[in-house]
N, C-alpha and C positions, 0 to 999 in steps of 0.2 A: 119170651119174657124179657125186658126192657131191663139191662143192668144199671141196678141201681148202686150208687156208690154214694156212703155219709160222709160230708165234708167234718177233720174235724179240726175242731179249733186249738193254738196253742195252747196251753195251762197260762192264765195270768200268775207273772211273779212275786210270789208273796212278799208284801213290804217289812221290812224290819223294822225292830221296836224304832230306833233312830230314826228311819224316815217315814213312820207315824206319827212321832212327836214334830217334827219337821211340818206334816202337813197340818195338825190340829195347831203351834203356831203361827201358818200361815193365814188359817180360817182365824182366828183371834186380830191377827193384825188386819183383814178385813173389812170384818162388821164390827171390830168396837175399836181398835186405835185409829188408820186409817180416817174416820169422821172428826179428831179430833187432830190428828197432824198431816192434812192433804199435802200430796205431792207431785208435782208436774212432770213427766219424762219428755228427754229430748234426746237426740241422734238414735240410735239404735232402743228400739223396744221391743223388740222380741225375746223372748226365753232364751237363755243358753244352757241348750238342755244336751246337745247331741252330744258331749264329750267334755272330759276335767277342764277346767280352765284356771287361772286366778285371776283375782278380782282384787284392782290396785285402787285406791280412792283418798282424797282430802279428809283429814278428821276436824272435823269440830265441836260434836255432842259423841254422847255414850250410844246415842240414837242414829247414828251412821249405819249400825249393823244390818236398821232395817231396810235401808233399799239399795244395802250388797244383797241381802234375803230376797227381796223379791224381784231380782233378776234372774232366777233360774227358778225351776221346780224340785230341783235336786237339794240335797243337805248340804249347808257350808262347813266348812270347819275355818276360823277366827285362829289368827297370829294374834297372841294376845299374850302383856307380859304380866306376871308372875302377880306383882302387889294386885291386882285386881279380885285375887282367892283371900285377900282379907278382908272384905266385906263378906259378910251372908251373901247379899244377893247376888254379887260376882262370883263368889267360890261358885252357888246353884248355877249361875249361867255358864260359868268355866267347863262344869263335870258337864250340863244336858249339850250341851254346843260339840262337847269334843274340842275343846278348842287348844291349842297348839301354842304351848308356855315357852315364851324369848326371853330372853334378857335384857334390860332396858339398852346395853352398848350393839345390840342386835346381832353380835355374834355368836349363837347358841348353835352348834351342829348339831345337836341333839334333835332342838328345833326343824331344823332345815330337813332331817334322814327321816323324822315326824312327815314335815309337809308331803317332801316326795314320795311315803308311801302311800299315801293320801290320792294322792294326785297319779301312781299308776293303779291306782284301785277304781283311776274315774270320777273321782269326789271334785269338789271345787274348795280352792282354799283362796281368802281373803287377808289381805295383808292394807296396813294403814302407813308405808311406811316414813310419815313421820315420829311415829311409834309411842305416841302421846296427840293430847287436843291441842287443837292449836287457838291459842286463846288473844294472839295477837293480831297485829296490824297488818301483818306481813300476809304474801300471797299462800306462802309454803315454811312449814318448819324446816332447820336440814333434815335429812333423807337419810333413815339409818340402810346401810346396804345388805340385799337379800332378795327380794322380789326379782329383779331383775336377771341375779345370778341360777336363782330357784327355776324360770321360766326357760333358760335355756340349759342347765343339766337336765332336765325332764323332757324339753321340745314340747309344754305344755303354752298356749294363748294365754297373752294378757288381755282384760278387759280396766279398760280407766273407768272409774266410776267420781266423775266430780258435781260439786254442790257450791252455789253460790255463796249459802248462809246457815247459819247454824239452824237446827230443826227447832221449831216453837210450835207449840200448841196453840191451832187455831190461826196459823198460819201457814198460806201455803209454800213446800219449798221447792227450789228448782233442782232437777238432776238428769245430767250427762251422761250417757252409758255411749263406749264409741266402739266403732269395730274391733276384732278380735284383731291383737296382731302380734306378730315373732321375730326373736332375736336370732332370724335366718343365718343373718352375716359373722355370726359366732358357733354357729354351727360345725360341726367336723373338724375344730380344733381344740388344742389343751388351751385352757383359759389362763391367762396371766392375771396378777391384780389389776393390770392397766388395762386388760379385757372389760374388767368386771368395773370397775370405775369407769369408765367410757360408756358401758352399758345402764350402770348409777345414772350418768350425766344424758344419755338418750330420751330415759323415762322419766327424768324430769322436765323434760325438755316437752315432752310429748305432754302429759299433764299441762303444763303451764298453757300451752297450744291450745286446748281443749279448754280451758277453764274460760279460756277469752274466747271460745268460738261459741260457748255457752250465754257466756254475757250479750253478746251479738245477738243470738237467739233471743235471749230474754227482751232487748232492746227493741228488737224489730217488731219484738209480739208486744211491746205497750203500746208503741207508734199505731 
C-alpha cells in the first residue's frame, strides 16, 4: 500500500484589529478617493513590504499621508506634532493611525523611543521632516532633525518619498519613491551632534537630488 502523506499547510496569521483598519483604508482610497485625486508613480514602485523602513517625504497638503500609505501593504505609524489632536478629525486620525506625537522643535525623545519601538516590531514609520506644509516658494522648509538620527540607531532603510505639487482634486500628481538606503557610514560608532548634523545635511542633500531627478522625469514624459 502506497504511503500516503497530507501536505499541511501553514495557519494564515490572523490580522490585527490595526491592520484591518489599515486594509479597509486602503480599499476606500481605491475605489472612491483615488478617482478623484490620480497619481503618477515614478523610480521605484514596488511595495516595501519585506521589513520596517521609514518613509521621509516633502510636505505640502494634509494629503501627503496618502501615497506614504500606499507604498507598502503594511500599517504606517505618522511623526505628527501634537496641535493636530485639536481638531475632531485630527484627534480621530491621531488615535486610528497610531501615530507618534513631536513637538514642533522636533526634539521629543519620548517621540523618537515611540518611533523605535515601532520600527523593531517591523512596523514602518513616516516622518515629514520639515515638520509642518510647506506653503512657500522655496524648494524645502528647514529640516527639523530626527529621521536621519532615527535611521541609523535602529539600522532601519530610508525611503524618500517626493512630490512635485500639492495634491488637488482632479488633478493628477507626480511622486518619487527611490531606493531603499543607509546611514552605513555611521554605523558601529557613538554619534556625535556633528555625526547627526552631517547626516541632517546628507538627507537633505539626497531629497533635493531626487526631487530634480523627478522633475526630469516629469519633463521628459511631456516631450
Amino acid at each position: 500500500m502506497a504511503d500516503q502523506t497530507t501536505e499541511i499547510k501553514p495557519k494564515k496569521r490572523k490580522l490585527t484589529k490595526y491592520e484591518k483598519w489599515w486594509r479597509t483604508m486602503r480599499r476606500f482610497h481605491r475605489f472612491v478617493m483615488q478617482p478623484f485625486y490620480p497619481y503618477k508613480k515614478y523610480g521605484h514602485t514596488k511595495r516595501y513590504n519585506d521589513r520596517s523602513y521609514i518613509i521621509v517625504g516633502n510636505h505640502r497638503s494634509v494629503l501627503d499621508v496618502v501615497p506614504a500609505a500606499m507604498a507598502t501593504d503594511k500599517p504606517i505609524h505618522y511623526m505628527a506634532k501634537k496641535e493636530i489632536r485639536d481638531k475632531k478629525i485630527g484627534n480621530w486620525f491621531f488615535n486610528k493611525c497610531e501615530c507618534i506625537q513631536v513637538a514642533r522643535d522636533g526634539t521629543d525623545v519620548r517621540a523618537l523611543m515611540q518611533a523605535m519601538k515601532y520600527l523593531k516590531e517591523g512596523s514602518i514609520v513616516c516622518i515629514f521632516p520639515e515638520g509642518t506644509r510647506n506653503k512657500t516658494e522655496e524648494l524645502f522648509l528647514p529640516f527639523k532633525s530626527g529621521a536621519a538620527a532615527l535611521s541609523i540607531k535602529t539600522r532601519t532603510p530610508i525611503i524618500m518619498m517626493l512630490q512635485l505639487e500639492k495634491i488637488k482634486a482632479f488633478k493628477k500628481s507626480r511622486v518619487y519613491y527611490s531606493e531603499p538606503f543607509e546611514f552605513t557610514e555611521f554605523y558601529d560608532k557613538k554619534l556625535t551632534q556633528e555625526d547627526i548634523d552631517r547626516a541632517d545635511e546628507i538627507l537633505r542633500a539626497k531629497m533635493e537630488e531626487f526631487y530634480h531627478v523627478l522633475e526630469g522625469m516629469v519633463k521628459d514624459k511631456c516631450k
